[in-house]
Predicted model as a PDB file, atoms N, CA, C, CB and O in Angstrom, pLDDT in the B-factor column:
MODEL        1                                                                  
ATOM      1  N   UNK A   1      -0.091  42.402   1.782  1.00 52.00           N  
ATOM      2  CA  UNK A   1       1.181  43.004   2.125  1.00 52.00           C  
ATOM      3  C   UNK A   1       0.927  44.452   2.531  1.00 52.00           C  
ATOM      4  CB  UNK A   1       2.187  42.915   0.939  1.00 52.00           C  
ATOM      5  O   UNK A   1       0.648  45.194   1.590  1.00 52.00           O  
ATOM      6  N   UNK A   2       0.961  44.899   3.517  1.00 61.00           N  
ATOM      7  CA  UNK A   2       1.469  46.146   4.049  1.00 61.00           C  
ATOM      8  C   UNK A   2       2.351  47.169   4.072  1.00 61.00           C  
ATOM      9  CB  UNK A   2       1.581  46.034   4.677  1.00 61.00           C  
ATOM     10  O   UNK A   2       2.089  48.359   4.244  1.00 61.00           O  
ATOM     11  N   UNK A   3       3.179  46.775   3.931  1.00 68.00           N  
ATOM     12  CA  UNK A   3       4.507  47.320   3.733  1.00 68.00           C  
ATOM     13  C   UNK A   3       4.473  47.840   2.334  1.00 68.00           C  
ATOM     14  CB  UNK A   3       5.664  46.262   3.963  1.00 68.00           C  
ATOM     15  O   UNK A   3       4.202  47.230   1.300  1.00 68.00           O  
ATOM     16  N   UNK A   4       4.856  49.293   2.540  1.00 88.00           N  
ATOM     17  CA  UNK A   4       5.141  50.254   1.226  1.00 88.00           C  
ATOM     18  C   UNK A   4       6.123  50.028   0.863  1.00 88.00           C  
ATOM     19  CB  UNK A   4       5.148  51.614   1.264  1.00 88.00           C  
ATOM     20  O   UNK A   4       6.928  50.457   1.689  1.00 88.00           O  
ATOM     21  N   UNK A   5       6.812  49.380  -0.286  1.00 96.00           N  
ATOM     22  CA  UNK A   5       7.828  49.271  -0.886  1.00 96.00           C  
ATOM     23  C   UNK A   5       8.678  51.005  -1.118  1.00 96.00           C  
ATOM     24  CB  UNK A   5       7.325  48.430  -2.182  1.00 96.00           C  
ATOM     25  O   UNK A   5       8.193  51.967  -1.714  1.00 96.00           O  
ATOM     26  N   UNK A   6      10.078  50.926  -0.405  1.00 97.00           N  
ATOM     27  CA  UNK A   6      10.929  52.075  -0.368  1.00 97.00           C  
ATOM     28  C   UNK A   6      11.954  51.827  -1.520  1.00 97.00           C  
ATOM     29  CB  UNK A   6      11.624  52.269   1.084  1.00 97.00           C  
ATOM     30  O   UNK A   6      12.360  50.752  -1.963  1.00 97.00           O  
ATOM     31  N   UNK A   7      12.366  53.517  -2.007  1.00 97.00           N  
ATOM     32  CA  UNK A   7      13.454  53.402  -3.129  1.00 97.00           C  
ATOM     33  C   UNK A   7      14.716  53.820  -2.236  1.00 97.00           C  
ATOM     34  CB  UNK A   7      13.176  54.500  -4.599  1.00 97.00           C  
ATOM     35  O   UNK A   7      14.772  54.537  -1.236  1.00 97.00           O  
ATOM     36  N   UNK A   8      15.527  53.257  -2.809  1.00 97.00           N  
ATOM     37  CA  UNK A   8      17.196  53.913  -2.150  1.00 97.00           C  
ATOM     38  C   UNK A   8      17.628  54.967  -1.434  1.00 97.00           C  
ATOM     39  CB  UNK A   8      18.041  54.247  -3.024  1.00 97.00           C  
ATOM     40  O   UNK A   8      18.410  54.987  -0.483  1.00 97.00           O  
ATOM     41  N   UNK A   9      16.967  55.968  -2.049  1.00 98.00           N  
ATOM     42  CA  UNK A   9      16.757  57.484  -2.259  1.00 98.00           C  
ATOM     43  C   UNK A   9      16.101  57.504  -1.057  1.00 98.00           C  
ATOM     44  CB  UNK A   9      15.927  58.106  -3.606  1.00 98.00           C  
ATOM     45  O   UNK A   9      16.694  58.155  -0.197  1.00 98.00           O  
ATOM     46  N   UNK A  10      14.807  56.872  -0.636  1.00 98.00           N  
ATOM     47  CA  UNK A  10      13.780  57.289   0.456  1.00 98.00           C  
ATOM     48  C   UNK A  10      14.781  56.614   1.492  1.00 98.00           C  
ATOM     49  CB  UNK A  10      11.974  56.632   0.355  1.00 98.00           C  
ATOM     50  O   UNK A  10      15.165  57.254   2.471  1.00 98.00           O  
ATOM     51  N   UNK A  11      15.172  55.379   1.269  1.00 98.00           N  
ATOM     52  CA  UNK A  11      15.930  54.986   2.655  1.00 98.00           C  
ATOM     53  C   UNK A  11      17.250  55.499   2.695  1.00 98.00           C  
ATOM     54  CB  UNK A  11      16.071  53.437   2.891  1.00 98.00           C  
ATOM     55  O   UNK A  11      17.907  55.036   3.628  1.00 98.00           O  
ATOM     56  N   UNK A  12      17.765  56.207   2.067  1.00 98.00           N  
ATOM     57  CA  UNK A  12      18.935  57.020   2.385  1.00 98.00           C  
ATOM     58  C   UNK A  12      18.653  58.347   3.253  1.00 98.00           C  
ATOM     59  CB  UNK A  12      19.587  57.408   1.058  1.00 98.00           C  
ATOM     60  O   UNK A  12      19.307  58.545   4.278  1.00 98.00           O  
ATOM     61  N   UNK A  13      17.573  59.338   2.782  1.00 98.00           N  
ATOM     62  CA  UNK A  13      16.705  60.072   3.494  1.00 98.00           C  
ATOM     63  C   UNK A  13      16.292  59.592   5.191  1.00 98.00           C  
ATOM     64  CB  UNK A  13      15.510  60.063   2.562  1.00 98.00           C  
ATOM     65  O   UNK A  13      16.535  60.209   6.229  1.00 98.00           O  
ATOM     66  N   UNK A  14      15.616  58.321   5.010  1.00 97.00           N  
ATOM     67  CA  UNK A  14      15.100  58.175   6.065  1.00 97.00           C  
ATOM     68  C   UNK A  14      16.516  57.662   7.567  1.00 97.00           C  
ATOM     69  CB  UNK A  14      13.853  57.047   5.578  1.00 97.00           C  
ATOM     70  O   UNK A  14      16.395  57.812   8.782  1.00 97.00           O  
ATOM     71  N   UNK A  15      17.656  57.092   6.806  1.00 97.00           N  
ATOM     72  CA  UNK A  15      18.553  56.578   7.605  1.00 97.00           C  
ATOM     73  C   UNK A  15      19.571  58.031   7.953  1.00 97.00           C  
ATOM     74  CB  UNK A  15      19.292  55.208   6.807  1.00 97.00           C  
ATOM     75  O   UNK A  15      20.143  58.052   9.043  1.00 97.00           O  
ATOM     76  N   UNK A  16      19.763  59.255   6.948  1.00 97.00           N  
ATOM     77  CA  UNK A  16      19.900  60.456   6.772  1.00 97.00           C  
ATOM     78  C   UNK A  16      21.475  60.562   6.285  1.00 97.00           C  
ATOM     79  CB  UNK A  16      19.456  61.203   8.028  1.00 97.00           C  
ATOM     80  O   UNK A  16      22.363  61.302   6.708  1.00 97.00           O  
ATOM     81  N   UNK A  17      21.509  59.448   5.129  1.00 98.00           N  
ATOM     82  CA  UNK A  17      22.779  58.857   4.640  1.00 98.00           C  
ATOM     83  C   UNK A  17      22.730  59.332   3.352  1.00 98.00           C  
ATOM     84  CB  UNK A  17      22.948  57.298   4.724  1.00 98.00           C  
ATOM     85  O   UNK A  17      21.846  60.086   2.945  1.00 98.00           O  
ATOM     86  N   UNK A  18      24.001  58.762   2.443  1.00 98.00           N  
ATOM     87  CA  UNK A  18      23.735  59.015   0.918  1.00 98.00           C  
ATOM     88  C   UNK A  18      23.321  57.726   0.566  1.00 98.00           C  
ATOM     89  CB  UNK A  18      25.004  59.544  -0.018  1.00 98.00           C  
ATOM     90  O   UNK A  18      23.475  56.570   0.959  1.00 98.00           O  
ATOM     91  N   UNK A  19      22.839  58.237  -0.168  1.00 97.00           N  
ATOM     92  CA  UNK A  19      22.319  56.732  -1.547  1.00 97.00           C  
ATOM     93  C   UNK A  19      23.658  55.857  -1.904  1.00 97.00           C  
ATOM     94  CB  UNK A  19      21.688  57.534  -3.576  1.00 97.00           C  
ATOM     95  O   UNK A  19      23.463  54.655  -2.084  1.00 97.00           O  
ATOM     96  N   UNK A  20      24.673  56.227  -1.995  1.00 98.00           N  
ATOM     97  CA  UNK A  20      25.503  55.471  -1.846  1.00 98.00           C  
ATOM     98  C   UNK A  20      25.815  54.379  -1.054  1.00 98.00           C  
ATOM     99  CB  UNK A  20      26.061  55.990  -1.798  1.00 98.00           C  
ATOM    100  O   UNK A  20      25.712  53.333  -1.695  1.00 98.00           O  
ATOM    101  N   UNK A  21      26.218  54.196   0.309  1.00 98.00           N  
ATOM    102  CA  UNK A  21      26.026  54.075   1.420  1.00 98.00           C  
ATOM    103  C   UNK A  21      24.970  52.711   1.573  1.00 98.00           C  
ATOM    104  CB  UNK A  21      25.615  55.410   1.891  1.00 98.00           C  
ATOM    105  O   UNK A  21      25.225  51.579   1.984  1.00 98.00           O  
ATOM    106  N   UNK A  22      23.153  53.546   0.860  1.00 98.00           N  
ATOM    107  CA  UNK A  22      22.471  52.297   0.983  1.00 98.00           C  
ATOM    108  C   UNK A  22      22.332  51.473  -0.123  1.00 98.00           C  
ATOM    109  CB  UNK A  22      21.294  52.483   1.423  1.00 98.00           C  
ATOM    110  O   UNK A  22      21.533  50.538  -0.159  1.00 98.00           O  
ATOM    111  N   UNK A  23      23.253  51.856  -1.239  1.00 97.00           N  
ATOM    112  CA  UNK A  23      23.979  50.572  -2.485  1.00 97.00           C  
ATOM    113  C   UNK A  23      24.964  49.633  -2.154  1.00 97.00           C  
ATOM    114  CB  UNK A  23      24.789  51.205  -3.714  1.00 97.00           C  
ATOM    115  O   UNK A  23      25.141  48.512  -2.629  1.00 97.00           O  
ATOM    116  N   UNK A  24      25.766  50.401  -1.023  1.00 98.00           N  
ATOM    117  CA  UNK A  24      26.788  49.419  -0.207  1.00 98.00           C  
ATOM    118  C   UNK A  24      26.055  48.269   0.601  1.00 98.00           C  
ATOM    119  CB  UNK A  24      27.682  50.312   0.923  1.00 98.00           C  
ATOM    120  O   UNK A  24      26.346  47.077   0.510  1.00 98.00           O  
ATOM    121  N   UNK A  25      25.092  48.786   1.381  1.00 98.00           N  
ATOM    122  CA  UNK A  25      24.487  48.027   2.262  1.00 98.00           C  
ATOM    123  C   UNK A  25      23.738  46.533   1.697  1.00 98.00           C  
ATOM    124  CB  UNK A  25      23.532  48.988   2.872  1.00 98.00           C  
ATOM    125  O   UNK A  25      23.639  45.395   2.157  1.00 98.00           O  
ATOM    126  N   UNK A  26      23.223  47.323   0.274  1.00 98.00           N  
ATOM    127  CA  UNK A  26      22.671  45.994  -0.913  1.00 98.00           C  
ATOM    128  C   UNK A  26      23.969  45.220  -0.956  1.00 98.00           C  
ATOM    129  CB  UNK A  26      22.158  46.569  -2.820  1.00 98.00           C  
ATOM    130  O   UNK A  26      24.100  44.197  -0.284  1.00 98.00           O  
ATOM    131  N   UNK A  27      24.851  45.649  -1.668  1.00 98.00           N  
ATOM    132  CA  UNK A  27      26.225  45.119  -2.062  1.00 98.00           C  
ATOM    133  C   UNK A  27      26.206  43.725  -0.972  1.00 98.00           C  
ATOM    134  CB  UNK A  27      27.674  46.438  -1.752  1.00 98.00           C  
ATOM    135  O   UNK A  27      26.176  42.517  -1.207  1.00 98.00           O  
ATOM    136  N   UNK A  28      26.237  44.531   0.337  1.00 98.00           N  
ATOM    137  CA  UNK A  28      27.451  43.475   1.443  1.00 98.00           C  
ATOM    138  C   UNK A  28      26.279  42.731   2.301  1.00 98.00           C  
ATOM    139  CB  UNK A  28      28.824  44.640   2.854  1.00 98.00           C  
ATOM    140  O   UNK A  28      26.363  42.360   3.472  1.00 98.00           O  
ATOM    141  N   UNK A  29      24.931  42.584   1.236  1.00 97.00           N  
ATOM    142  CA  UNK A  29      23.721  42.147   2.081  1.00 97.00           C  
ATOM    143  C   UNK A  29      23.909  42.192   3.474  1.00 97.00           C  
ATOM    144  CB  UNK A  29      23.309  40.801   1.792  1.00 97.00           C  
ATOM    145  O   UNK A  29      24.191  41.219   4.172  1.00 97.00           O  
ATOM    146  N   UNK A  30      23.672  43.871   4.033  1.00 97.00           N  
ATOM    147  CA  UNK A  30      23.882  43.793   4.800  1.00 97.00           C  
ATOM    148  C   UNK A  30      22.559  44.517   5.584  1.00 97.00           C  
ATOM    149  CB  UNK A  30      25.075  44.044   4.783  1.00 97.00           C  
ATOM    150  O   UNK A  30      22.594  45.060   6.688  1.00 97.00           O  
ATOM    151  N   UNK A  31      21.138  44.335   4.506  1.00 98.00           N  
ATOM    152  CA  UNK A  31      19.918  45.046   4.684  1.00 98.00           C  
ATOM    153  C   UNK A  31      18.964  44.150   4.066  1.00 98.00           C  
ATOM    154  CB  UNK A  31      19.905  46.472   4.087  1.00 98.00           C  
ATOM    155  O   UNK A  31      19.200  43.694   2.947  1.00 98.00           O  
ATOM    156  N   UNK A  32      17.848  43.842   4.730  1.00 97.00           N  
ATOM    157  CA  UNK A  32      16.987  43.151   3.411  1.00 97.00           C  
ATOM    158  C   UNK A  32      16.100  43.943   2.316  1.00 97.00           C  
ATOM    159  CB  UNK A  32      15.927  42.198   4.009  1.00 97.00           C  
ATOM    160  O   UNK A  32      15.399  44.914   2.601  1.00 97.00           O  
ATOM    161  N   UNK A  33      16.205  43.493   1.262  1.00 98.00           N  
ATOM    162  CA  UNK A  33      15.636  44.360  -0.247  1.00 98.00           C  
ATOM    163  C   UNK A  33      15.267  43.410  -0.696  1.00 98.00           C  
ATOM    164  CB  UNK A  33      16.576  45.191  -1.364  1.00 98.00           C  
ATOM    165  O   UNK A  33      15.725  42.337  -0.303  1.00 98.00           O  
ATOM    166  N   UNK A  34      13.911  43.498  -2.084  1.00 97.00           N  
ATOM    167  CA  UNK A  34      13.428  43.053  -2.777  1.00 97.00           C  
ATOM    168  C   UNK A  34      13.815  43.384  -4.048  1.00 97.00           C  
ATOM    169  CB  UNK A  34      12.481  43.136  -2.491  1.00 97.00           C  
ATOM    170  O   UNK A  34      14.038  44.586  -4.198  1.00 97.00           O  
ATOM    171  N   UNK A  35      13.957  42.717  -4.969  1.00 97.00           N  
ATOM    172  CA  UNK A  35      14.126  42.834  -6.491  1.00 97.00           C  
ATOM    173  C   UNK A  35      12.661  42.814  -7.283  1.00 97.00           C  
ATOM    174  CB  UNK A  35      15.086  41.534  -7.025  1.00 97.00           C  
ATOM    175  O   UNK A  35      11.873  41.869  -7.268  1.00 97.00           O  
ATOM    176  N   UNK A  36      12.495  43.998  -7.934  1.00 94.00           N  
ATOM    177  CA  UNK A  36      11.272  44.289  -8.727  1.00 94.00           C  
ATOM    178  C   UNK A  36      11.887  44.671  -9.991  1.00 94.00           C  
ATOM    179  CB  UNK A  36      10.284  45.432  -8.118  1.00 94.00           C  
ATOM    180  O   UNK A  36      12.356  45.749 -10.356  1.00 94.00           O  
ATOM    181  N   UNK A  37      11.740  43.145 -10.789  1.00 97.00           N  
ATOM    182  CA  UNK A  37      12.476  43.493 -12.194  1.00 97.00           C  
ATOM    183  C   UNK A  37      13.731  43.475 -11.802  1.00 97.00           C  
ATOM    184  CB  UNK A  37      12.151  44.894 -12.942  1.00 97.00           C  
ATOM    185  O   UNK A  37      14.278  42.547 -11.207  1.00 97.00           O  
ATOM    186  N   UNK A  38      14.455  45.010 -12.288  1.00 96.00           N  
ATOM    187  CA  UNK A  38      15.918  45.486 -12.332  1.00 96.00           C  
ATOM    188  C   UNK A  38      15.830  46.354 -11.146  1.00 96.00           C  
ATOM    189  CB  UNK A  38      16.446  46.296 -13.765  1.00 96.00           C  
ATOM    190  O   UNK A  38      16.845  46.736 -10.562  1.00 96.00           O  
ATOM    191  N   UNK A  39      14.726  46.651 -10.803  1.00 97.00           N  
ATOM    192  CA  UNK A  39      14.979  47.940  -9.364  1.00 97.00           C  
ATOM    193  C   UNK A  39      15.074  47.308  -8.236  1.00 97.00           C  
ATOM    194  CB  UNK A  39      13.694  49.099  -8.992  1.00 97.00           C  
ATOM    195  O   UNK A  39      14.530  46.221  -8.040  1.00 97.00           O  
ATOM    196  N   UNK A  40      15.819  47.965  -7.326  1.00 98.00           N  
ATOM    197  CA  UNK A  40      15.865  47.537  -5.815  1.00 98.00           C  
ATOM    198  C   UNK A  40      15.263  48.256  -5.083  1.00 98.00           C  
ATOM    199  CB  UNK A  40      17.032  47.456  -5.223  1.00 98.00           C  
ATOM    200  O   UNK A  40      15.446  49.454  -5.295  1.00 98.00           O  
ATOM    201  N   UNK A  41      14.362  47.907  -3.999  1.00 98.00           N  
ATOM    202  CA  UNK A  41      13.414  48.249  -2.947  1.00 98.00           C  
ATOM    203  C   UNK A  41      13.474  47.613  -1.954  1.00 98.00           C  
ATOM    204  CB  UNK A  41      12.256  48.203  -3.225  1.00 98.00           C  
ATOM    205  O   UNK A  41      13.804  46.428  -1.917  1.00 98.00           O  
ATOM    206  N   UNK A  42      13.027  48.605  -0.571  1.00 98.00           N  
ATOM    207  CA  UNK A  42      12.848  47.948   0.617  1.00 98.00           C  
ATOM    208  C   UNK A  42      11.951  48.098   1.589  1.00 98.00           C  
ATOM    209  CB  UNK A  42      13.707  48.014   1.126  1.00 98.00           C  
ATOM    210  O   UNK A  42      11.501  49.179   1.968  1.00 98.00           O  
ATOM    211  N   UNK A  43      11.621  46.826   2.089  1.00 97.00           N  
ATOM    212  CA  UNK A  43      10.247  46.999   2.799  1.00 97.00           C  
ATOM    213  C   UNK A  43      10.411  48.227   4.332  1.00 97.00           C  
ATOM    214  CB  UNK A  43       9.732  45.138   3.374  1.00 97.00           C  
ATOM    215  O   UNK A  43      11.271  48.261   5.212  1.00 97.00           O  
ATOM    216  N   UNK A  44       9.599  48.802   4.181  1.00 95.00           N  
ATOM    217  CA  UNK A  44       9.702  49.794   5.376  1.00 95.00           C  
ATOM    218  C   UNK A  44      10.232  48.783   7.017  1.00 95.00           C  
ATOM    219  CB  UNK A  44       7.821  50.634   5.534  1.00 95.00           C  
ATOM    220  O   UNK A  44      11.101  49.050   7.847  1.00 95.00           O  
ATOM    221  N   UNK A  45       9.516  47.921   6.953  1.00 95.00           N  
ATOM    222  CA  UNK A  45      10.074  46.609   8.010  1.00 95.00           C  
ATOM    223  C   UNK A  45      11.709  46.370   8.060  1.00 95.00           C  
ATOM    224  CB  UNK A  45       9.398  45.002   7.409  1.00 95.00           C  
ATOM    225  O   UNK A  45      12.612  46.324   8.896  1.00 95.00           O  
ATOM    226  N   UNK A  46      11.548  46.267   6.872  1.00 96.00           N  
ATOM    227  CA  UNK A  46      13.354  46.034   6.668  1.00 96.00           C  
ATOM    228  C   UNK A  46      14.153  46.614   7.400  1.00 96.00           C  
ATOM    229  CB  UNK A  46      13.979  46.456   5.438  1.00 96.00           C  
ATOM    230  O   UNK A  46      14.883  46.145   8.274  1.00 96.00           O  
ATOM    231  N   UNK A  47      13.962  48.142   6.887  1.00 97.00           N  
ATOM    232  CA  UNK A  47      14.521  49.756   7.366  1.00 97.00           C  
ATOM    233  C   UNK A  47      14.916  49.702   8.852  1.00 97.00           C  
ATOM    234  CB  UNK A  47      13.211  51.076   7.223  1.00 97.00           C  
ATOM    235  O   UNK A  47      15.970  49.989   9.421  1.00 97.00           O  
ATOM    236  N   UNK A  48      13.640  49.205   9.336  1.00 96.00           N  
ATOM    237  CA  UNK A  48      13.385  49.387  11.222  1.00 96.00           C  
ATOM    238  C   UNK A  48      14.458  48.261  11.433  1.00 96.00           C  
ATOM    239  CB  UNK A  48      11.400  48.889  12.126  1.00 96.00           C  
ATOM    240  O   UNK A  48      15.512  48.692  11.902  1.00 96.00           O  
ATOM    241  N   UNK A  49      14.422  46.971  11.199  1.00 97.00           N  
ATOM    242  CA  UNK A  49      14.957  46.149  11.478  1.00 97.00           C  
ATOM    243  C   UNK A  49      16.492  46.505  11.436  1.00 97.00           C  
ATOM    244  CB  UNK A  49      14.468  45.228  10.812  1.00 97.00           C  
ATOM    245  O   UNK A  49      17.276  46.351  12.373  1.00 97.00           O  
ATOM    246  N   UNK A  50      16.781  46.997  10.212  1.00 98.00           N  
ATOM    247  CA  UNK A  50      18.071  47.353   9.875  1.00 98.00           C  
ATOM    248  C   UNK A  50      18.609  48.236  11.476  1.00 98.00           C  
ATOM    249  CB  UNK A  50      18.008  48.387   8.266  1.00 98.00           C  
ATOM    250  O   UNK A  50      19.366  47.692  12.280  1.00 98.00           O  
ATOM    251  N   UNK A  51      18.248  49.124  11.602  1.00 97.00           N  
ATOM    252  CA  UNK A  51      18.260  50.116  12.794  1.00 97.00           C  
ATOM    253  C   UNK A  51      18.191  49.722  14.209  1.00 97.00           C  
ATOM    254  CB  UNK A  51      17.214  50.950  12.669  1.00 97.00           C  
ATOM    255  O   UNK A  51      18.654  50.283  15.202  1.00 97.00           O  
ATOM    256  N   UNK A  52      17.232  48.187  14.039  1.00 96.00           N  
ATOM    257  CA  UNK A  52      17.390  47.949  15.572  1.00 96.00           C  
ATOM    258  C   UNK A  52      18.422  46.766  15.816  1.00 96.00           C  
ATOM    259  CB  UNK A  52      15.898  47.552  16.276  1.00 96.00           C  
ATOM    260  O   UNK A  52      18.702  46.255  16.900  1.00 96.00           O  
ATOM    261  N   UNK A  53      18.952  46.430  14.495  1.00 96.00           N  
ATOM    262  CA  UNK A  53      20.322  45.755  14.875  1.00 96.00           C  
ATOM    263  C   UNK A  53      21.183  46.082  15.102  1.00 96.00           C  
ATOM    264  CB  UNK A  53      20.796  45.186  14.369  1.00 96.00           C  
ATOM    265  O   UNK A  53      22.062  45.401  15.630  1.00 96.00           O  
ATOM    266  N   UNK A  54      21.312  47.765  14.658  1.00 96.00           N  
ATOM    267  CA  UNK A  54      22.737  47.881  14.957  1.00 96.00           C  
ATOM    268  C   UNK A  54      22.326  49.215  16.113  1.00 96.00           C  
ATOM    269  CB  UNK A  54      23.925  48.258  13.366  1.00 96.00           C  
ATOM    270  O   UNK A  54      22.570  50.405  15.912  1.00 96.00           O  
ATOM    271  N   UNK A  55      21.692  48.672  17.258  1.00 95.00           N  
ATOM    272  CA  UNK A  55      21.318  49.926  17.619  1.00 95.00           C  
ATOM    273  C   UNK A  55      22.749  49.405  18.853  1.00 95.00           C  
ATOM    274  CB  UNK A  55      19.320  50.351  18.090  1.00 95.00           C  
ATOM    275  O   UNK A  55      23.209  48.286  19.079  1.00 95.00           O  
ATOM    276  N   UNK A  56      23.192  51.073  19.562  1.00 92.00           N  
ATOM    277  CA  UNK A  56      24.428  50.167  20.629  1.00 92.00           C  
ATOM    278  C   UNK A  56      23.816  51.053  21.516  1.00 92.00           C  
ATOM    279  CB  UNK A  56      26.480  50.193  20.440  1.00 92.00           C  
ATOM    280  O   UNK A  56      23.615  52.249  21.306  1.00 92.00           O  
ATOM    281  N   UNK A  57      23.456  50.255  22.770  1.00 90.00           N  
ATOM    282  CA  UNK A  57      23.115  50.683  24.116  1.00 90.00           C  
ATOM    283  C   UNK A  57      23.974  50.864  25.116  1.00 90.00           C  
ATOM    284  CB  UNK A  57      22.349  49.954  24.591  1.00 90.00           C  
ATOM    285  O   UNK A  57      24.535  49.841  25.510  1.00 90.00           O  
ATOM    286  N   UNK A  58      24.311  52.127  25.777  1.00 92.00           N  
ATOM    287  CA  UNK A  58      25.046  52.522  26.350  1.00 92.00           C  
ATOM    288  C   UNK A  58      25.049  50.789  27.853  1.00 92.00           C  
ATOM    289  CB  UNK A  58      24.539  54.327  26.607  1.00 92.00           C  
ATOM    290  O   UNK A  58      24.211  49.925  28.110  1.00 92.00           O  
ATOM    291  N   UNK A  59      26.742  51.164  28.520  1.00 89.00           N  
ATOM    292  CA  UNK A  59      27.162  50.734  29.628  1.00 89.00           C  
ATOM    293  C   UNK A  59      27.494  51.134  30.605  1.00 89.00           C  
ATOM    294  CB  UNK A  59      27.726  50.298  29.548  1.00 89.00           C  
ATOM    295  O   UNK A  59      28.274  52.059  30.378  1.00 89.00           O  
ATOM    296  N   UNK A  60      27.364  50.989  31.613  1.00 93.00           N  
ATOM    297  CA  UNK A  60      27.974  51.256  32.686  1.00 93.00           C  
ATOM    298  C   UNK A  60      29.159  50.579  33.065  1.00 93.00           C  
ATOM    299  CB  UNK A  60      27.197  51.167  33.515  1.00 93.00           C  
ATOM    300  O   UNK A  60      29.308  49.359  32.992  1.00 93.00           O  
ATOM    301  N   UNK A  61      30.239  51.628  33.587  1.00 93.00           N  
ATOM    302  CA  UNK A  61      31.752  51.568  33.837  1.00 93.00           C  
ATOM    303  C   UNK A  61      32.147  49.920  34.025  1.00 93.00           C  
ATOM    304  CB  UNK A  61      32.165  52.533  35.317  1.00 93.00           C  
ATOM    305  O   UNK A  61      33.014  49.197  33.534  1.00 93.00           O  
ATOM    306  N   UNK A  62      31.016  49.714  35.026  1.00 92.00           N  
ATOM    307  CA  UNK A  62      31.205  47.961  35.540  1.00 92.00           C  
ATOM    308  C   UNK A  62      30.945  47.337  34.712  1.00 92.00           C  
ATOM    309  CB  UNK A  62      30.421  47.289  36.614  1.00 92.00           C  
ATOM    310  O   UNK A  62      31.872  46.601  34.375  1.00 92.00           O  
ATOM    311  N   UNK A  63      29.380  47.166  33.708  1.00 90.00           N  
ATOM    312  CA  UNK A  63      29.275  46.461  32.354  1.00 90.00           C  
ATOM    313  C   UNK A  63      30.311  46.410  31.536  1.00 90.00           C  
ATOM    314  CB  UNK A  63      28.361  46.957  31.598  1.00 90.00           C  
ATOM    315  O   UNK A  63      30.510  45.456  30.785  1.00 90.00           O  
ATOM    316  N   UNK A  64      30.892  47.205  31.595  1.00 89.00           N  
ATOM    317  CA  UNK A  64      31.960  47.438  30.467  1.00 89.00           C  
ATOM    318  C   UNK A  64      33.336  46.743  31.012  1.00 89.00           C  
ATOM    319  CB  UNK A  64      32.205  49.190  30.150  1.00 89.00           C  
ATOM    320  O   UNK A  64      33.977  45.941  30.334  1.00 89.00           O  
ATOM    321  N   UNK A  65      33.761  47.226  32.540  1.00 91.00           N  
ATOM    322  CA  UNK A  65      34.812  45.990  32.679  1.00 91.00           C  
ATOM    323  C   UNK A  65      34.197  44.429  32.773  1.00 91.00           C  
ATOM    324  CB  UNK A  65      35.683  46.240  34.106  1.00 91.00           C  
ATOM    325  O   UNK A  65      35.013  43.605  32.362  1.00 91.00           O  
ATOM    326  N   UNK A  66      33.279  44.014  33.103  1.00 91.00           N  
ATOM    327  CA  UNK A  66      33.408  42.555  32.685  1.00 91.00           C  
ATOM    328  C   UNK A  66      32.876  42.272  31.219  1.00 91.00           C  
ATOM    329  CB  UNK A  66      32.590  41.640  33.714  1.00 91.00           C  
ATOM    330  O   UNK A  66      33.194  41.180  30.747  1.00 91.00           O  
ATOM    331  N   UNK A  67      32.084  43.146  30.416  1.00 87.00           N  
ATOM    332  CA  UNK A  67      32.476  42.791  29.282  1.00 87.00           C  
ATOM    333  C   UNK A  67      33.692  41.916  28.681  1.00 87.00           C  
ATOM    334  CB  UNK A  67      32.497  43.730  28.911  1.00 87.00           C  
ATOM    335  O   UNK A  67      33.955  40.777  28.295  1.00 87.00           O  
ATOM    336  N   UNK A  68      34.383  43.472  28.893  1.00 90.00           N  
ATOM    337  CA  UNK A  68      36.198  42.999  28.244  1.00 90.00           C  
ATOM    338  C   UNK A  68      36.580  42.583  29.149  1.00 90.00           C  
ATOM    339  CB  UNK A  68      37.429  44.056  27.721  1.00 90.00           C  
ATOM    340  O   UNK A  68      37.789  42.514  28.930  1.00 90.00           O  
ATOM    341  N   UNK A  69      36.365  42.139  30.314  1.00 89.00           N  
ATOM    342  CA  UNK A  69      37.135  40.994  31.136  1.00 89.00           C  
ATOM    343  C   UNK A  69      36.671  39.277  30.182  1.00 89.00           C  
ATOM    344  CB  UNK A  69      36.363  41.066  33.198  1.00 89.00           C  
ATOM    345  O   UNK A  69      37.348  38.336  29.769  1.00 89.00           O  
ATOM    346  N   UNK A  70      35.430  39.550  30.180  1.00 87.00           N  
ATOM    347  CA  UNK A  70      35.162  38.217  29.201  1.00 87.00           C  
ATOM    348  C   UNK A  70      35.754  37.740  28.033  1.00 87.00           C  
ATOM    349  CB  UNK A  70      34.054  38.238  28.742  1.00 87.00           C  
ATOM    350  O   UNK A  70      36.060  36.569  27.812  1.00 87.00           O  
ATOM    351  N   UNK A  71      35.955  39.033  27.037  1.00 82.00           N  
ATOM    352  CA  UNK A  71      36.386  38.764  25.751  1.00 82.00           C  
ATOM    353  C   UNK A  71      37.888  39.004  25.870  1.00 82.00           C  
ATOM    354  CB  UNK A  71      35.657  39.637  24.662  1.00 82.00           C  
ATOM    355  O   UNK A  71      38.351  39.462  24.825  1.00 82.00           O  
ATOM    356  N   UNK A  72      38.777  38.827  26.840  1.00 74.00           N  
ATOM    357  CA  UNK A  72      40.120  39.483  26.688  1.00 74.00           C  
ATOM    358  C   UNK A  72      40.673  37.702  27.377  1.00 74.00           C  
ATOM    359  CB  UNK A  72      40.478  41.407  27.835  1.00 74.00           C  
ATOM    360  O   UNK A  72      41.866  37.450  27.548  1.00 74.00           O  
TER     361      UNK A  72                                                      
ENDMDL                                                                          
END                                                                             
């Protein structure tokens, strides 16, 4: 295994959030974490992953009307 196991604290830092925030994210599994014992950790992989899902890539005027021409 490769991956340095991260504490809350480091991925709150690294996302530049509160620790709160990445207790929510555990909460609404909305990140992948490992359970060690009673502590929660996350694989540095995770982190990236987390980030490149919700990454939003800009549109252009036209992308954007048939977008919402599609979904409307």
């Amino acid at each position: 295994m490769d991956d340095e196991l991260l504490t809350p604290d480091e991925v709150a830092a690294r996302l530049r959030a509160t620790p709160r925030f990445v207790r929510r994210l555990v909460a609404e599994r909305r990140i992948a974490f490992v359970k060690v014992g009673r502590l929660v950790r996350f694989e540095a992989s995770a982190v990236t992953a987390y980030i490149d899902r919700n990454r939003v890539v800009p549109m252009t005027r036209a992308q954007l009307r048939g977008y919402l021409g599609e979904v409307a």
